[in-house]
C-alpha positions as CSV (number, residue, x, y, z in Angstrom):
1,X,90.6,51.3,106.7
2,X,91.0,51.5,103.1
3,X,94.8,52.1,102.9
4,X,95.4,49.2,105.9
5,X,96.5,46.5,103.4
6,X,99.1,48.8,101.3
7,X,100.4,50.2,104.1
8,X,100.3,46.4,105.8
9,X,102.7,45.6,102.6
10,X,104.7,49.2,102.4
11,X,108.1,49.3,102.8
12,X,107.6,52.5,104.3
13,X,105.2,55.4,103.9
14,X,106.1,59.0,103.3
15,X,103.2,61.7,102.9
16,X,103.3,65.3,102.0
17,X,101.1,66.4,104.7
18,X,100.2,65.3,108.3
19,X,101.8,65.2,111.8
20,X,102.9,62.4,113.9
21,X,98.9,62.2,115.7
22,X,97.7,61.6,112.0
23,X,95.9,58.6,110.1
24,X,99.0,57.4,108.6
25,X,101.5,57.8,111.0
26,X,99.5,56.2,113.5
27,X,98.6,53.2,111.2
28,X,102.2,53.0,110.1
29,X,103.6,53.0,113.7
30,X,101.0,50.1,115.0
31,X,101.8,48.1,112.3
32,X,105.6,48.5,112.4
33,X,106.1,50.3,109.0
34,X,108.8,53.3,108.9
35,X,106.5,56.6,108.2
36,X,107.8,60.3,107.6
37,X,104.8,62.7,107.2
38,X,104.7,66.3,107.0
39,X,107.1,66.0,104.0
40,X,105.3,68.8,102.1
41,X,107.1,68.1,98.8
42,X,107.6,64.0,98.8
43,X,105.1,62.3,96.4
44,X,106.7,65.1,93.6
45,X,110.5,64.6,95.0
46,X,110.8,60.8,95.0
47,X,110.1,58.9,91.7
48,X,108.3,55.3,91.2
49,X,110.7,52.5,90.7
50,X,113.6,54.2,92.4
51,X,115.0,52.7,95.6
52,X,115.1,54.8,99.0
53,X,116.1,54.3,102.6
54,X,113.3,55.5,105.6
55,X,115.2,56.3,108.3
56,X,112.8,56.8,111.4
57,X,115.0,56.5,114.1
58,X,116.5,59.8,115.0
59,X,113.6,60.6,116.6
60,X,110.7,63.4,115.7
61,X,112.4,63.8,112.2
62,X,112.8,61.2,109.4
63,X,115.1,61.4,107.2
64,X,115.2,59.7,103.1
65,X,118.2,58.5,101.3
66,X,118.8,57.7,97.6
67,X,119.7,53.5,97.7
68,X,119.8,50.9,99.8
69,X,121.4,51.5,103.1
70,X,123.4,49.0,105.0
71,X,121.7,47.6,108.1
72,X,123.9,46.0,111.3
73,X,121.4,44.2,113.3
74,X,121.9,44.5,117.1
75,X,119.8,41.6,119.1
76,X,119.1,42.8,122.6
77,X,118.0,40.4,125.5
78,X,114.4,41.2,126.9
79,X,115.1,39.0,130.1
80,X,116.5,41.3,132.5
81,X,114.5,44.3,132.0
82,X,113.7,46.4,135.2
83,X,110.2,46.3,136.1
84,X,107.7,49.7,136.0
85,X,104.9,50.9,138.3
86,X,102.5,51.2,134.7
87,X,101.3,48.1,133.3
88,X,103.3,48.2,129.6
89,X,100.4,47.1,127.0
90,X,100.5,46.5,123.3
91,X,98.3,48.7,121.2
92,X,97.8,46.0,119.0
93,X,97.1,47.1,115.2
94,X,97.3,43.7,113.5
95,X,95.1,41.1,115.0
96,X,97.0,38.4,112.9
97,X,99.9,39.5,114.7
98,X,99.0,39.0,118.6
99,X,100.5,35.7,118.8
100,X,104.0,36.6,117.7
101,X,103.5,39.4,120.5
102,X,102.7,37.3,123.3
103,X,106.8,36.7,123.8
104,X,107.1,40.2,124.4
105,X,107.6,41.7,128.0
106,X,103.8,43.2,128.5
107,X,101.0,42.6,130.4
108,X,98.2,42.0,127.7
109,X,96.7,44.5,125.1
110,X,95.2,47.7,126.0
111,X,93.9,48.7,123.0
112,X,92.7,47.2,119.4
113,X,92.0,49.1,116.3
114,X,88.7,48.3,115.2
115,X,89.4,48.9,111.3
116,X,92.1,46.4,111.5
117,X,89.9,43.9,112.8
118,X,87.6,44.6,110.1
119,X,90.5,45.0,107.3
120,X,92.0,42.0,108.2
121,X,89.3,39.5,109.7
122,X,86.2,40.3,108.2
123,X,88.1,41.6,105.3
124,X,84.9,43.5,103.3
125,X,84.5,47.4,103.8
126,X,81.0,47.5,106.2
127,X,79.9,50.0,103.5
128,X,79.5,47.0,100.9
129,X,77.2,45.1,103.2
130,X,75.1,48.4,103.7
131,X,75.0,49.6,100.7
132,X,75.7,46.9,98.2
133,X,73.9,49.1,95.4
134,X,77.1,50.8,94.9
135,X,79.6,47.9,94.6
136,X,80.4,46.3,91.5
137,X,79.4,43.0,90.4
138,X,82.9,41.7,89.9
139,X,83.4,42.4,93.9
140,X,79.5,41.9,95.1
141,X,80.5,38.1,93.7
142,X,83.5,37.9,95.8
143,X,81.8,39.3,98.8
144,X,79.1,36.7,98.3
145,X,81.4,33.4,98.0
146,X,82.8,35.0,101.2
147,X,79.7,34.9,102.8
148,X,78.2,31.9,101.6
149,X,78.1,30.2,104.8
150,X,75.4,33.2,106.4
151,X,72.6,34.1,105.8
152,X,73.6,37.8,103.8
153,X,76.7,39.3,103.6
154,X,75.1,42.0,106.6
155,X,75.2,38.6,108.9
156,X,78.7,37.2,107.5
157,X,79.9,40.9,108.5
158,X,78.2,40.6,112.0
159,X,79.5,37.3,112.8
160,X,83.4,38.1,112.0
161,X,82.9,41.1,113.8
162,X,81.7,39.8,116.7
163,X,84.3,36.9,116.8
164,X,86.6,39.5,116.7
């Protein structure tokens, strides 16, 4: 849950290690961000500030460029799509997202991430509210004025939880 809102903002996320079953690329893949893990030598090949193109959509193996690539958009129509025996349902990883989704051709949501309910939602790590010893004051303040309207920051977390 702790990398949810820089990958939520990444352009793209490329790790050294990993496989496609791992943390980040299933993060990256329910939130719609281009991932390549498994680079082995990325975070020391590419350099901060330069520009790069993720290119995800050869299949198993990404593929980075130097630069900004040119894009042609394609718009494809959704309205005559055969139908399937299997119910096709969203694994929804953004709960801030569901109602842009609900135009899509699917039959509900099958699964939601828990950590991006609390990441987004609740929007405090549950170990502050367990164990608010070990936050600092600077962020026990913000977590307080976010839960000014409960009883304790342990009930704020509840409630948002529960209201999903």
């Amino acid at each position: 849950p702790d990398w949810v809102p820089a990958i939520r903002i990444a352009s793209a996320v490329v790790t050294n290690r990993g496989g496609r079953t791992c943390h980040a690329a299933i993060v990256s893949r329910e939130l719609g961000v281009p991932c390549i893990v498994g680079s082995k030598d990325a975070t020391e090949t590419l350099k901060t500030g330069e520009d790069y193109t993720i290119d995800c959509s050869q299949g198993a193996t990404g593929f980075v460029y130097e630069g900004d690539a040119q894009i042609e958009r394609t718009d494809v129509s959704l309205d005559n799509l055969p139908s399937t025996e299997t119910e096709v349902k969203l694994i929804l990883g953004d709960p801030d997202a569901a109602l842009s989704h609900a135009s899509l051709p699917v039959k509900g949501v099958g699964l939601v991430r828990q950590e991006f309910v609390v990441a987004n939602h609740i929007g405090i790590h549950p170990n502050a509210v367990l164990f608010p010893e070990k936050v600092s004051e600077e962020d026990q303040k913000i977590i307080n004025e976010r839960a000014i309207n409960d009883p304790s920051p342990k009930d704020f977390f509840v409630r948002k939880l529960y209201e999903g």
